[in-house]
Predicted model as a PDB file, atoms N, CA, C, CB and O in Angstrom, pLDDT in the B-factor column:
MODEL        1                                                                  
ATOM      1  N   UNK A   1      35.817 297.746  92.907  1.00 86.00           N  
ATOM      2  CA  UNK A   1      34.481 297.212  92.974  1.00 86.00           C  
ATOM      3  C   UNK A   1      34.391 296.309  94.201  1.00 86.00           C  
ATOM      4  CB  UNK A   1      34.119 296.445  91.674  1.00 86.00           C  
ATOM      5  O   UNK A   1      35.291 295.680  94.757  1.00 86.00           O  
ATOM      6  N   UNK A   2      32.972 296.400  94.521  1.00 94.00           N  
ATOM      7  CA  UNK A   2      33.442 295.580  95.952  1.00 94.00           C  
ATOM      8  C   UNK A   2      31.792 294.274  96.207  1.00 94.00           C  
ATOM      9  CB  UNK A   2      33.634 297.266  97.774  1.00 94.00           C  
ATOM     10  O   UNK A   2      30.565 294.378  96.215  1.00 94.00           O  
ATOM     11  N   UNK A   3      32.747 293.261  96.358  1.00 95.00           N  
ATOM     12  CA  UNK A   3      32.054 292.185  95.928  1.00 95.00           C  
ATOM     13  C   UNK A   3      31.322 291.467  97.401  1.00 95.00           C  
ATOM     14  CB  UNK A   3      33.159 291.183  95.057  1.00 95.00           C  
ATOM     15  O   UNK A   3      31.884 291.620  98.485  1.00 95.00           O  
ATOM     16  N   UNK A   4      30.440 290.937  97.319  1.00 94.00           N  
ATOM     17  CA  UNK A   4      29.978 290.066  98.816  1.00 94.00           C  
ATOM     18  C   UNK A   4      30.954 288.985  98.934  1.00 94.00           C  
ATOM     19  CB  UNK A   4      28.305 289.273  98.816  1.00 94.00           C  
ATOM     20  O   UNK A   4      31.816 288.868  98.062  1.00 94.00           O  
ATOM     21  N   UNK A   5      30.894 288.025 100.124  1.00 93.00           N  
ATOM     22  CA  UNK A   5      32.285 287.222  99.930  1.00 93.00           C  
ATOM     23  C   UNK A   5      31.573 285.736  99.229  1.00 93.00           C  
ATOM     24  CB  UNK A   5      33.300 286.921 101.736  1.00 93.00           C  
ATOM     25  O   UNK A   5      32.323 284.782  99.021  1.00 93.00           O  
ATOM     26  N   UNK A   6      30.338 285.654  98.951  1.00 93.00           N  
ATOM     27  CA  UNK A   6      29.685 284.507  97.713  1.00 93.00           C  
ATOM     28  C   UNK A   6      29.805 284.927  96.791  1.00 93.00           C  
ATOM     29  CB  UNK A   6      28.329 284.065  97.589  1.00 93.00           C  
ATOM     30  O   UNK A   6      30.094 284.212  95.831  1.00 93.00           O  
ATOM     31  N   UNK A   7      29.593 286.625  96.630  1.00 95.00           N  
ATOM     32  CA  UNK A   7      29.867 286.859  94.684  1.00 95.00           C  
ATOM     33  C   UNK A   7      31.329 286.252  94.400  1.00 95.00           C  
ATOM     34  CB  UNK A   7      29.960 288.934  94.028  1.00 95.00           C  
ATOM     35  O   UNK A   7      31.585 285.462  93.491  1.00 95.00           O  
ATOM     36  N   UNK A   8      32.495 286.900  95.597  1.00 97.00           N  
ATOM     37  CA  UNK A   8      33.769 286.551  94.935  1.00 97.00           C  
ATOM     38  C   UNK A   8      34.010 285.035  95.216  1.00 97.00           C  
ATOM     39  CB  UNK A   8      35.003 287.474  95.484  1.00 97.00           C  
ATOM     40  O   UNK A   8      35.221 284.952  95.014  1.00 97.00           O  
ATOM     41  N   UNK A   9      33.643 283.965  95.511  1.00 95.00           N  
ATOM     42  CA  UNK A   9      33.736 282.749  95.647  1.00 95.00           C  
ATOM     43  C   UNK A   9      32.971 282.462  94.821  1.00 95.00           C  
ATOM     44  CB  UNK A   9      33.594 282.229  96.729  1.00 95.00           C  
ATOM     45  O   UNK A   9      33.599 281.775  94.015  1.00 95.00           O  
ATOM     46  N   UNK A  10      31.731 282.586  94.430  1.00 96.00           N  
ATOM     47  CA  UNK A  10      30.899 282.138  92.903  1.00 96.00           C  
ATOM     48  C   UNK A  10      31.872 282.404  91.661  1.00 96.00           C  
ATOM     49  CB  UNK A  10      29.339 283.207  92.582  1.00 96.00           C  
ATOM     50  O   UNK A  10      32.154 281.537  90.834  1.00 96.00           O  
ATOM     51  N   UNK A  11      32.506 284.163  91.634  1.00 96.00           N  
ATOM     52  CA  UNK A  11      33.525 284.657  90.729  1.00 96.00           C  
ATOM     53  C   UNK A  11      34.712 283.487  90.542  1.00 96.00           C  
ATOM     54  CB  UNK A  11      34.132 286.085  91.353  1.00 96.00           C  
ATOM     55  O   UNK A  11      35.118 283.107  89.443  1.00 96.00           O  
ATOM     56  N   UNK A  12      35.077 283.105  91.543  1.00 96.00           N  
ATOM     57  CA  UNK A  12      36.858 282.534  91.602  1.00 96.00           C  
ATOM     58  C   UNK A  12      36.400 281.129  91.085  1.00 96.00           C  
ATOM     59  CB  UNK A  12      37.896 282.448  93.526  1.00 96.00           C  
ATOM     60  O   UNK A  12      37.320 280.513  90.549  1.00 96.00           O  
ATOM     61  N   UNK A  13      35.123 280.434  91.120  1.00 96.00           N  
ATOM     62  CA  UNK A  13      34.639 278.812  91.228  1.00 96.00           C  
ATOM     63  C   UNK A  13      34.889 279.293  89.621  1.00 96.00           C  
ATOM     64  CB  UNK A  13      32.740 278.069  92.057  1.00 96.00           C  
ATOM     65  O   UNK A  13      35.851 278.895  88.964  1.00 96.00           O  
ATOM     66  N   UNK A  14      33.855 280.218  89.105  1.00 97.00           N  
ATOM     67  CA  UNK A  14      33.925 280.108  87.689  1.00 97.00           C  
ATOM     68  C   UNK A  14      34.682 280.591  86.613  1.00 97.00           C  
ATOM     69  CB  UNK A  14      33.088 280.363  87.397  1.00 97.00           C  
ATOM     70  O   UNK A  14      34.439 280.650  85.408  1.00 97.00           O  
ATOM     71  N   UNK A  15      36.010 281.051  87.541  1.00 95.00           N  
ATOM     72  CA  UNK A  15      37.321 281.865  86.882  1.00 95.00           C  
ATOM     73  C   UNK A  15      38.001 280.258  86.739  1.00 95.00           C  
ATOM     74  CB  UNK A  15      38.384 283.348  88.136  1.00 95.00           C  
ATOM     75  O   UNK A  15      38.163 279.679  85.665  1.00 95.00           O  
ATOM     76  N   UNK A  16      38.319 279.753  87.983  1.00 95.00           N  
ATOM     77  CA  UNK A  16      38.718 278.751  88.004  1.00 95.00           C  
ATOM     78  C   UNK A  16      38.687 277.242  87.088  1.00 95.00           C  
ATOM     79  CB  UNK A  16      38.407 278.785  88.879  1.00 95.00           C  
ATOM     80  O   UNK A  16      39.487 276.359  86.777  1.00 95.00           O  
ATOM     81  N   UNK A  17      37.395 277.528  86.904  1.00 95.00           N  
ATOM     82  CA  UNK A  17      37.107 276.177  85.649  1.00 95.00           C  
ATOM     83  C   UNK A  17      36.681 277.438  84.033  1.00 95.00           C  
ATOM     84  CB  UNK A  17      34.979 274.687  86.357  1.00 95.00           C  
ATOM     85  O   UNK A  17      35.926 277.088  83.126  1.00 95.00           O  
ATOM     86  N   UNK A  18      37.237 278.523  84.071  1.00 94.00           N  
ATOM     87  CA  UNK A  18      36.653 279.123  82.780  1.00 94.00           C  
ATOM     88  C   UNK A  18      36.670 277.909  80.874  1.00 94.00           C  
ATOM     89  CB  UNK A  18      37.892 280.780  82.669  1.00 94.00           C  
ATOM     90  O   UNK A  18      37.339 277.163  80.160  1.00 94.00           O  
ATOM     91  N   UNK A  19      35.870 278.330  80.986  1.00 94.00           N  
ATOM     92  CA  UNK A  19      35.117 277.353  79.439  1.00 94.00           C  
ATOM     93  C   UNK A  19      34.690 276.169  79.636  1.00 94.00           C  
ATOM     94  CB  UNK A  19      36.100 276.966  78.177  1.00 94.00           C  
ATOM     95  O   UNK A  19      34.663 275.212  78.862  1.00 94.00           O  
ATOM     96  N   UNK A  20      34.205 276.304  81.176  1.00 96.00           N  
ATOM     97  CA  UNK A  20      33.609 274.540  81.469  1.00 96.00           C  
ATOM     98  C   UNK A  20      32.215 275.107  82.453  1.00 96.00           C  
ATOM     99  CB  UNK A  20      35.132 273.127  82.733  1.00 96.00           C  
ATOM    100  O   UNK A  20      32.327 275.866  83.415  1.00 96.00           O  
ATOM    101  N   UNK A  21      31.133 274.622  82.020  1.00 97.00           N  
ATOM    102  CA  UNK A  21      30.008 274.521  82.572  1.00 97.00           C  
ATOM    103  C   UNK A  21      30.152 274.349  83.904  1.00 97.00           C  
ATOM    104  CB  UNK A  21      29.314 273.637  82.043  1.00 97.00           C  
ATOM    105  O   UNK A  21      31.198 273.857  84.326  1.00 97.00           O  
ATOM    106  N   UNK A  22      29.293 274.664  84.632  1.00 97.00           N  
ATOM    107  CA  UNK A  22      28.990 274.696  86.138  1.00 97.00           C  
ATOM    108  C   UNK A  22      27.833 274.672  85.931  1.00 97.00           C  
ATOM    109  CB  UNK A  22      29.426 275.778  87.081  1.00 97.00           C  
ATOM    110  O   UNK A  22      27.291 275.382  85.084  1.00 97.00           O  
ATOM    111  N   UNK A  23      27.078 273.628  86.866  1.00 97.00           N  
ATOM    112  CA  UNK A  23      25.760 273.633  87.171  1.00 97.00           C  
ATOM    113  C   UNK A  23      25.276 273.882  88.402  1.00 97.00           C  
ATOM    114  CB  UNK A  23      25.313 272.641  86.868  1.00 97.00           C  
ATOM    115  O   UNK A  23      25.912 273.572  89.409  1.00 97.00           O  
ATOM    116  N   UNK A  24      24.029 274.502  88.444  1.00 94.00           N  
ATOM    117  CA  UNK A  24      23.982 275.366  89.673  1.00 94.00           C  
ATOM    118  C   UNK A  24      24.231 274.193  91.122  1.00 94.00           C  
ATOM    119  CB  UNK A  24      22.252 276.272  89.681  1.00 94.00           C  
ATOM    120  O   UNK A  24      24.745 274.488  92.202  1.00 94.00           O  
ATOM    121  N   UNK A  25      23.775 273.069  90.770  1.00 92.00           N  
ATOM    122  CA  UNK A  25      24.325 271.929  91.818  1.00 92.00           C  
ATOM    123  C   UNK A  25      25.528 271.708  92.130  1.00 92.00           C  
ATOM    124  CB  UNK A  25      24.058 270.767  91.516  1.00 92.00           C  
ATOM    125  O   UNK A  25      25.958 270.883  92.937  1.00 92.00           O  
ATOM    126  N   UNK A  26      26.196 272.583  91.371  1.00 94.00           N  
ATOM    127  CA  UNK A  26      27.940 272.415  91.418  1.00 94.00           C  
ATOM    128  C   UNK A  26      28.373 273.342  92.076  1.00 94.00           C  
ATOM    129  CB  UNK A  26      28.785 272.476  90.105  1.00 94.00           C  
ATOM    130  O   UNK A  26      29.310 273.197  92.861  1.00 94.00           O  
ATOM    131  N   UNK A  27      27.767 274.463  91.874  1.00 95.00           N  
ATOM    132  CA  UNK A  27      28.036 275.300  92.401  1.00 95.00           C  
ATOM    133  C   UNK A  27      27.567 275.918  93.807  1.00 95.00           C  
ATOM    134  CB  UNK A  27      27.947 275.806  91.615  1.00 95.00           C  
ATOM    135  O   UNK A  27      28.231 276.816  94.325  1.00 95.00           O  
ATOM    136  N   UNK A  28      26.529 275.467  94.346  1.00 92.00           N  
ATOM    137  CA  UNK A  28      26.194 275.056  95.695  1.00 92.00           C  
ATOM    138  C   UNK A  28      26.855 274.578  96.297  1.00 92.00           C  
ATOM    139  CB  UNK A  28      25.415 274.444  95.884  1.00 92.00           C  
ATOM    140  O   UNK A  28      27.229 275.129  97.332  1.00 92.00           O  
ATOM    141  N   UNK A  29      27.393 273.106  95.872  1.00 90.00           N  
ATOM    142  CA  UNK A  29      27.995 272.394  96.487  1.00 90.00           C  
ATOM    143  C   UNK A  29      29.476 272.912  97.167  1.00 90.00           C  
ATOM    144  CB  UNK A  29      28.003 271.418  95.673  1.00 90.00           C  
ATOM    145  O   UNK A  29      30.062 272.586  98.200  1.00 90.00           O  
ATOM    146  N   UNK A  30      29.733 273.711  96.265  1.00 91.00           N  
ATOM    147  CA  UNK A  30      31.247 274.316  96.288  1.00 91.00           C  
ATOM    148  C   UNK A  30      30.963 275.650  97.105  1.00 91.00           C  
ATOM    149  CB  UNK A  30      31.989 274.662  94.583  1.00 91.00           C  
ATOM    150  O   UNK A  30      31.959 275.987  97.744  1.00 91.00           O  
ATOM    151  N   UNK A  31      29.809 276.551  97.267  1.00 90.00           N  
ATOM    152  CA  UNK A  31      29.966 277.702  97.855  1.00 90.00           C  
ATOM    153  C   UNK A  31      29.091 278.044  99.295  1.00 90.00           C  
ATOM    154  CB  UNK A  31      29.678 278.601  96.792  1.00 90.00           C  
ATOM    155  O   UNK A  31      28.695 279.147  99.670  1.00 90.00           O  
ATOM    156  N   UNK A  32      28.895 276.443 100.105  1.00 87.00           N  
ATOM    157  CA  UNK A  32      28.144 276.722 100.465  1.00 87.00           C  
ATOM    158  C   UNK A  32      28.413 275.167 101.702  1.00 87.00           C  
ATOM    159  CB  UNK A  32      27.045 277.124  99.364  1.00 87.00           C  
ATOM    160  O   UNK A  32      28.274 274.023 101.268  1.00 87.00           O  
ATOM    161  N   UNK A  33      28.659 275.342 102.667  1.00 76.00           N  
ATOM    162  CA  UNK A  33      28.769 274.172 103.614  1.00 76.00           C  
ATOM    163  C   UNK A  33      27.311 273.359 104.170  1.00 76.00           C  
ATOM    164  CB  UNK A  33      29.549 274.789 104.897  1.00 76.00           C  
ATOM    165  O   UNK A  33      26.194 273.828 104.388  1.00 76.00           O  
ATOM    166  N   UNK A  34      27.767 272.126 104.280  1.00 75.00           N  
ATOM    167  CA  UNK A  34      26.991 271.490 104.733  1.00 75.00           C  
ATOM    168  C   UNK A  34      25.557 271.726 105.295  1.00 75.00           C  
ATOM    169  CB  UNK A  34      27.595 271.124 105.323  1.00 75.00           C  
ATOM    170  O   UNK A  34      24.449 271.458 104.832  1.00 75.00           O  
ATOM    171  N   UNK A  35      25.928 272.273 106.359  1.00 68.00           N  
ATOM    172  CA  UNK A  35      25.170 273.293 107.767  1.00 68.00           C  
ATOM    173  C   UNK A  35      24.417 273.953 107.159  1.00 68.00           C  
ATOM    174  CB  UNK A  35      26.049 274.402 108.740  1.00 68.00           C  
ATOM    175  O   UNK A  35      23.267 274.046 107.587  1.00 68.00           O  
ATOM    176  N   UNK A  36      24.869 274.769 105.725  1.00 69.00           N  
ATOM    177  CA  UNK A  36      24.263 276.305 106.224  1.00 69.00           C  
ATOM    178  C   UNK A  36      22.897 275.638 104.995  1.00 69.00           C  
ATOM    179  CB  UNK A  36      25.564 278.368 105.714  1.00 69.00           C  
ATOM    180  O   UNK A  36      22.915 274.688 104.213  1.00 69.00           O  
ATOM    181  N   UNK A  37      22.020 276.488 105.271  1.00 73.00           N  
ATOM    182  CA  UNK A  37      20.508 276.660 104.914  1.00 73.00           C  
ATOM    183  C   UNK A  37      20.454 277.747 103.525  1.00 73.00           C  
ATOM    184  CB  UNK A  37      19.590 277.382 106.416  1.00 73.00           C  
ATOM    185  O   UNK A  37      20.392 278.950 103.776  1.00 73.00           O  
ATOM    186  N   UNK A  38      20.475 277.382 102.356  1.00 80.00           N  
ATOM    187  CA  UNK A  38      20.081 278.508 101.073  1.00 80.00           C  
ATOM    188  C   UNK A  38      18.688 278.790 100.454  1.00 80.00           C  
ATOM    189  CB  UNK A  38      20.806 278.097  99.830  1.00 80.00           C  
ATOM    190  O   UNK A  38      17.751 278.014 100.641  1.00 80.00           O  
ATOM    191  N   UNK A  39      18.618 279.474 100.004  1.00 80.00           N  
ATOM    192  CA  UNK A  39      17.234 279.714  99.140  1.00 80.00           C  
ATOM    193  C   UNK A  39      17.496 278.871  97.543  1.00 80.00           C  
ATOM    194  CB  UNK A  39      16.953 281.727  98.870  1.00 80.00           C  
ATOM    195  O   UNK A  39      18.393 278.951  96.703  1.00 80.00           O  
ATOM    196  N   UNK A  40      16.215 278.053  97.642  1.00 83.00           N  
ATOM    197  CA  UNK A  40      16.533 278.119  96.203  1.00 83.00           C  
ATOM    198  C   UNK A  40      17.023 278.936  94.751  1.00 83.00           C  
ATOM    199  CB  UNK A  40      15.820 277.859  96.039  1.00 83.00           C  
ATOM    200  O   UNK A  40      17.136 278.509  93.602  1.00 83.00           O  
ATOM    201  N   UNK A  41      17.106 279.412  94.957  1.00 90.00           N  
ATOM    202  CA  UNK A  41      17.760 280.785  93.808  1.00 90.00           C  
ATOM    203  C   UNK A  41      18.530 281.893  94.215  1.00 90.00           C  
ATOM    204  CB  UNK A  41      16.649 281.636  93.130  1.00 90.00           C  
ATOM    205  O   UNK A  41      18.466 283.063  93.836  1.00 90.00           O  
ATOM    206  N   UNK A  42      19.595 281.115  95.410  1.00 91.00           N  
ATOM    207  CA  UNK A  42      20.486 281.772  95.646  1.00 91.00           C  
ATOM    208  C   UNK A  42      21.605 282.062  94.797  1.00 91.00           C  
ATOM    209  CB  UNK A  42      20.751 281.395  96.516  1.00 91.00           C  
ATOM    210  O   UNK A  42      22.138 283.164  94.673  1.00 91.00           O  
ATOM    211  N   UNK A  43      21.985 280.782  94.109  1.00 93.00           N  
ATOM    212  CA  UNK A  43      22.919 280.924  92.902  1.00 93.00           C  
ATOM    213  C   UNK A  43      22.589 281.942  91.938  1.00 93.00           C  
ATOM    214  CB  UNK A  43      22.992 279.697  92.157  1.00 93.00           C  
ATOM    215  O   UNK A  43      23.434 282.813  91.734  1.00 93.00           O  
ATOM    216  N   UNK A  44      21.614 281.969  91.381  1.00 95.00           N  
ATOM    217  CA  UNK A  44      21.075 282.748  89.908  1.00 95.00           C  
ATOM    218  C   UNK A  44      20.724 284.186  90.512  1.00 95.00           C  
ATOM    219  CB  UNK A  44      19.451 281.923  89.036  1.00 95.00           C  
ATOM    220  O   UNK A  44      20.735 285.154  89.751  1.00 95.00           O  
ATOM    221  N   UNK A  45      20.325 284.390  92.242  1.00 95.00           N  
ATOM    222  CA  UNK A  45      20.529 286.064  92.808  1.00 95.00           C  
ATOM    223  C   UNK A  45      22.093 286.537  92.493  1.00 95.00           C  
ATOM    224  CB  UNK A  45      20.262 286.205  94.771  1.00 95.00           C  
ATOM    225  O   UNK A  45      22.277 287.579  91.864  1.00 95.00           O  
ATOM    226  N   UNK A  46      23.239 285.713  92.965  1.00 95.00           N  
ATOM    227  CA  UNK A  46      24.437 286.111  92.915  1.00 95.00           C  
ATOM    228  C   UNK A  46      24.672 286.067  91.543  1.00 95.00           C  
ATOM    229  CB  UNK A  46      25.311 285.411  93.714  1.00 95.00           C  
ATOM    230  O   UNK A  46      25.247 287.128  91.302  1.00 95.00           O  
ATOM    231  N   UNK A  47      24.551 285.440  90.511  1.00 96.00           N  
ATOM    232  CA  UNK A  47      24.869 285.804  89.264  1.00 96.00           C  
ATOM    233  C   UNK A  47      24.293 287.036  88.414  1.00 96.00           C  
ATOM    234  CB  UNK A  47      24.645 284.768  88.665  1.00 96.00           C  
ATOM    235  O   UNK A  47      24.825 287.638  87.481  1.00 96.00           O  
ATOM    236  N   UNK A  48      23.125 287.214  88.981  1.00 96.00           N  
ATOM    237  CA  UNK A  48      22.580 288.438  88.708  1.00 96.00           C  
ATOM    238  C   UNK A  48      23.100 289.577  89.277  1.00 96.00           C  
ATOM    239  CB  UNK A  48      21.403 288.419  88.977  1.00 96.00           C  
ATOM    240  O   UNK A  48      22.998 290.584  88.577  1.00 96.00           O  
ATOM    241  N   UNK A  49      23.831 289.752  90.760  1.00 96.00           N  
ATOM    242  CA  UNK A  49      24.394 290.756  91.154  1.00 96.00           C  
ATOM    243  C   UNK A  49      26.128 291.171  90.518  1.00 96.00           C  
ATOM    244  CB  UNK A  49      24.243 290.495  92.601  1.00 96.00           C  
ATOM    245  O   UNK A  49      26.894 292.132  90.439  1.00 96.00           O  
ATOM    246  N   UNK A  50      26.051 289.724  90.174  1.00 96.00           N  
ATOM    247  CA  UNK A  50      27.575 289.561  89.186  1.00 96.00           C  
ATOM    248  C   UNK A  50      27.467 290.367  88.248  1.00 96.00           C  
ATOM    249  CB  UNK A  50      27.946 288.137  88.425  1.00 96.00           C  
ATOM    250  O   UNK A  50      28.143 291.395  88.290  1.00 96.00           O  
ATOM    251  N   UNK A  51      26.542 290.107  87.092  1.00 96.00           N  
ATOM    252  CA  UNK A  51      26.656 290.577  86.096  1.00 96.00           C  
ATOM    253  C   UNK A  51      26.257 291.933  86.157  1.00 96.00           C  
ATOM    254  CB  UNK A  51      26.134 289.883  85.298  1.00 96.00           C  
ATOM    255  O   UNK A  51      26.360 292.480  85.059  1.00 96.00           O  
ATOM    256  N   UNK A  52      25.867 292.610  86.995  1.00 96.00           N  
ATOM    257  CA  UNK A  52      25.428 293.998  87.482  1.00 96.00           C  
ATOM    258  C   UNK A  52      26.617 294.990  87.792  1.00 96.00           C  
ATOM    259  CB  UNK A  52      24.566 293.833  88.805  1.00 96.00           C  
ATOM    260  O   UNK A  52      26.730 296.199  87.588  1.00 96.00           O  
ATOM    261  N   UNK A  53      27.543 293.970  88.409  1.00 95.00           N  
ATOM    262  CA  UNK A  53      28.560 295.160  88.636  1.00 95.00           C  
ATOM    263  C   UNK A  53      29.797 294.688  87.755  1.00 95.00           C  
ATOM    264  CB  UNK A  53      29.017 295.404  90.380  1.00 95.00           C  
ATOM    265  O   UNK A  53      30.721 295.494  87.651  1.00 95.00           O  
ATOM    266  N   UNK A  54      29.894 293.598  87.180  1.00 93.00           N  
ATOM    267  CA  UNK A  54      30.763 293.506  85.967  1.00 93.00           C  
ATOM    268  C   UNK A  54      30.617 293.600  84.888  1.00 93.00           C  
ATOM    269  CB  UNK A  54      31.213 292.753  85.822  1.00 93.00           C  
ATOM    270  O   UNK A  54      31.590 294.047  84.281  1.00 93.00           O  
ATOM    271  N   UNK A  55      29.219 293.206  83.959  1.00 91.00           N  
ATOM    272  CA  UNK A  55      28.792 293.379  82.283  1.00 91.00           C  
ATOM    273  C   UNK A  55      28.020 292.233  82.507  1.00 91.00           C  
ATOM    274  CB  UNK A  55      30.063 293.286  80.846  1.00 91.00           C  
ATOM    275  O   UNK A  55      28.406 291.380  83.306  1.00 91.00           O  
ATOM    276  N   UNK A  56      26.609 292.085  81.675  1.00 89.00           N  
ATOM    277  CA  UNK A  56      26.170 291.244  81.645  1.00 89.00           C  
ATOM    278  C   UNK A  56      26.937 289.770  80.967  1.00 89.00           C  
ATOM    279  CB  UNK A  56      25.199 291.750  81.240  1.00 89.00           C  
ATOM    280  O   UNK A  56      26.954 288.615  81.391  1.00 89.00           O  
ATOM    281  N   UNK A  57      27.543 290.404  79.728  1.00 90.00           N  
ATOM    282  CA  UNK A  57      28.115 289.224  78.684  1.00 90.00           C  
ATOM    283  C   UNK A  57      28.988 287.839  79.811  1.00 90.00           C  
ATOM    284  CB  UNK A  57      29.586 290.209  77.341  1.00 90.00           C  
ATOM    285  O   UNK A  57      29.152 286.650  79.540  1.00 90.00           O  
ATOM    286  N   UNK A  58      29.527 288.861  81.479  1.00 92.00           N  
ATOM    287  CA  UNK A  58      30.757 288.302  81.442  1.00 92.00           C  
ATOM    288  C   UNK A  58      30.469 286.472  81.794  1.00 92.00           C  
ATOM    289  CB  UNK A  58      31.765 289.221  82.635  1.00 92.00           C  
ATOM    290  O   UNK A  58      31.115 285.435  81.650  1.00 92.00           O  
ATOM    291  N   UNK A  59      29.266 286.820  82.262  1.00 96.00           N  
ATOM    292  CA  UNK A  59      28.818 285.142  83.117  1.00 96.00           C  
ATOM    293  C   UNK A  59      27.870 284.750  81.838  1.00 96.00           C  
ATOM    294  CB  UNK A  59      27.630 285.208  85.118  1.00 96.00           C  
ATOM    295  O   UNK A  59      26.808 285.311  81.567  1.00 96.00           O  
ATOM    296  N   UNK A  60      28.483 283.644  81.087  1.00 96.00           N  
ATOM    297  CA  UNK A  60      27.478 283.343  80.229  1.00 96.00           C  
ATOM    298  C   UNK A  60      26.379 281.816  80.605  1.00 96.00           C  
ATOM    299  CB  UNK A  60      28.331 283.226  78.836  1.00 96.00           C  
ATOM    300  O   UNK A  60      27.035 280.779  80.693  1.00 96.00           O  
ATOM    301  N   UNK A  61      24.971 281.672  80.795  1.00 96.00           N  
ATOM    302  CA  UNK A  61      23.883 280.900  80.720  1.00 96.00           C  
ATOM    303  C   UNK A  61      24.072 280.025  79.993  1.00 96.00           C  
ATOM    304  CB  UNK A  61      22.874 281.404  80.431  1.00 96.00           C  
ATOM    305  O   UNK A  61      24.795 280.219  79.016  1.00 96.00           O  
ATOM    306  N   UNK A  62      23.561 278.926  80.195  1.00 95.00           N  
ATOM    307  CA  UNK A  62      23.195 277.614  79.264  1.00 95.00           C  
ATOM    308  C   UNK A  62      21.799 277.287  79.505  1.00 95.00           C  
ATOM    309  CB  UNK A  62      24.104 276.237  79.604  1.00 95.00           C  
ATOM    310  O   UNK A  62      21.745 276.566  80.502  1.00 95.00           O  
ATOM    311  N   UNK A  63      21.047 277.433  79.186  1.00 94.00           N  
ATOM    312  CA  UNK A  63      19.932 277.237  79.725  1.00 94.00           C  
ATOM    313  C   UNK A  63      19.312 275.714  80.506  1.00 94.00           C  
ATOM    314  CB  UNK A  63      19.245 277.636  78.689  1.00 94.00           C  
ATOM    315  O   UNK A  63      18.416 275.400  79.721  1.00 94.00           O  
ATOM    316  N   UNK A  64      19.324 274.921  81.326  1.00 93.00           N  
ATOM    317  CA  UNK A  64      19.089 273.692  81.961  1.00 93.00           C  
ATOM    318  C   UNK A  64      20.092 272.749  82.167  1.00 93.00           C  
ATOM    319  CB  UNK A  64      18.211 273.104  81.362  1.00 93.00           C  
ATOM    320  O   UNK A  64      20.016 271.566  82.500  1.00 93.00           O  
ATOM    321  N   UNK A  65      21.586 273.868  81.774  1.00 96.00           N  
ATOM    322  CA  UNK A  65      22.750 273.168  82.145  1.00 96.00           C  
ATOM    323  C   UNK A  65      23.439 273.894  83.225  1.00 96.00           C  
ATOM    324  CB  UNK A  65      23.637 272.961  80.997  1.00 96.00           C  
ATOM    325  O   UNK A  65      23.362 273.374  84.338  1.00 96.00           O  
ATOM    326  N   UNK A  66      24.044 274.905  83.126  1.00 97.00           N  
ATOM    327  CA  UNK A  66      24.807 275.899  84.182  1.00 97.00           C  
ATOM    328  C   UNK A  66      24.999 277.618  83.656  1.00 97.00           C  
ATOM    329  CB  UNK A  66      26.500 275.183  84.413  1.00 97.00           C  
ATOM    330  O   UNK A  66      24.198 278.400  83.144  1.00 97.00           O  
ATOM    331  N   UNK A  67      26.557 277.764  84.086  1.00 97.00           N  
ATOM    332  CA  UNK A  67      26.786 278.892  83.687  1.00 97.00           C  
ATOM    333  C   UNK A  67      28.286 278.741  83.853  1.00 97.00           C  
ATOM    334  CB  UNK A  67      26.030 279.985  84.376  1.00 97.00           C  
ATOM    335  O   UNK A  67      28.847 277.923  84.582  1.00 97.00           O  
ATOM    336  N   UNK A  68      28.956 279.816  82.928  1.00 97.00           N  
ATOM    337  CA  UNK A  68      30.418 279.281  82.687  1.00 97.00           C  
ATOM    338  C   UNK A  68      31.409 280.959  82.245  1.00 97.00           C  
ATOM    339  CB  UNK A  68      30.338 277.832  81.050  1.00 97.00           C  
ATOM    340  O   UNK A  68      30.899 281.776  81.478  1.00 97.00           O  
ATOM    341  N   UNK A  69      32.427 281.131  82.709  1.00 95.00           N  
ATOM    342  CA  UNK A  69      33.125 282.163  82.173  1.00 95.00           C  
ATOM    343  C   UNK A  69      33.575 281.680  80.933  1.00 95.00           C  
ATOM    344  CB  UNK A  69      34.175 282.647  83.007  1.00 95.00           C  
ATOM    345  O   UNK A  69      33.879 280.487  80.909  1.00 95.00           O  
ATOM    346  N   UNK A  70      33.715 282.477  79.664  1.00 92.00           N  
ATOM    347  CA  UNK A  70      34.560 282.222  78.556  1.00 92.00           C  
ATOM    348  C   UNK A  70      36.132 282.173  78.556  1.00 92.00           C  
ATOM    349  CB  UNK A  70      34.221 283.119  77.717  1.00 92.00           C  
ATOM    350  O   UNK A  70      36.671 283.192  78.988  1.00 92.00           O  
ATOM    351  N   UNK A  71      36.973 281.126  78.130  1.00 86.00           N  
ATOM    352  CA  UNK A  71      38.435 281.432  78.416  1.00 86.00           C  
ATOM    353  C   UNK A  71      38.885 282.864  77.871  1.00 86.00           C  
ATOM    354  CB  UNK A  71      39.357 280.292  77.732  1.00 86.00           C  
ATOM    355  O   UNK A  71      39.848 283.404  78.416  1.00 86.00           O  
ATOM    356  N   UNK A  72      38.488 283.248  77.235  1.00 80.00           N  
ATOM    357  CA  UNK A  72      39.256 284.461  76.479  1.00 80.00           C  
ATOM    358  C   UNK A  72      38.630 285.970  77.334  1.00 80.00           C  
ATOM    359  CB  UNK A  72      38.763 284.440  74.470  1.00 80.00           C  
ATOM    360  O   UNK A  72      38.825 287.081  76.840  1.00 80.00           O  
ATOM    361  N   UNK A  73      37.935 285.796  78.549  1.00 60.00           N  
ATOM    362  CA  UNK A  73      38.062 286.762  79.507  1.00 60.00           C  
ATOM    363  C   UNK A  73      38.665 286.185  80.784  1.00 60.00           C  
ATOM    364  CB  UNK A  73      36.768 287.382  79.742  1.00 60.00           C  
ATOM    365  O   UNK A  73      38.449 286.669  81.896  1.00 60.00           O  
ATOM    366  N   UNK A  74      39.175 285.479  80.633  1.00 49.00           N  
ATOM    367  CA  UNK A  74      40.102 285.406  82.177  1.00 49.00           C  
ATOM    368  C   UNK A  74      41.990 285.391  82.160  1.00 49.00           C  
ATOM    369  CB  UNK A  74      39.595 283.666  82.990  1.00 49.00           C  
ATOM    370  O   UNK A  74      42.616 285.340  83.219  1.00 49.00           O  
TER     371      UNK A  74                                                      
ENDMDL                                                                          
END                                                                             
């Protein structure tokens, strides 16, 4: 499967902390330098292309908190 290099850095941020919330401010912060210029709903495009080519279940929502892998898929 072949990933953009933000899906697999969004992927590894939330492999990395699996069963702990990420909020999309967290996750900006972490995938995305200083400099560069994003769209607001750049995070929630890449999670949507995530769950497209892996299963929806795998990135699970919190709704007005983040989004988080479950430990028992990583």
């Amino acid at each position: 499967m072949e990933l953009s290099g933000k899906e697999f850095a969004l992927l590894h941020e939330l492999a990395r902390e699996a069963g702990r919330v990420l909020s999309k401010e967290q996750l900006v912060q972490r995938l995305y330098p200083w400099d560069e210029e994003i769209e607001s709903n750049a995070v929630e495009v890449h999670i949507h292309h995530l769950r497209r080519k892996l299963a929806p279940e795998v990135i699970v929502t919190l709704r007005g908190v983040g989004y988080f892998l479950p430990r028992d898929l990583t």
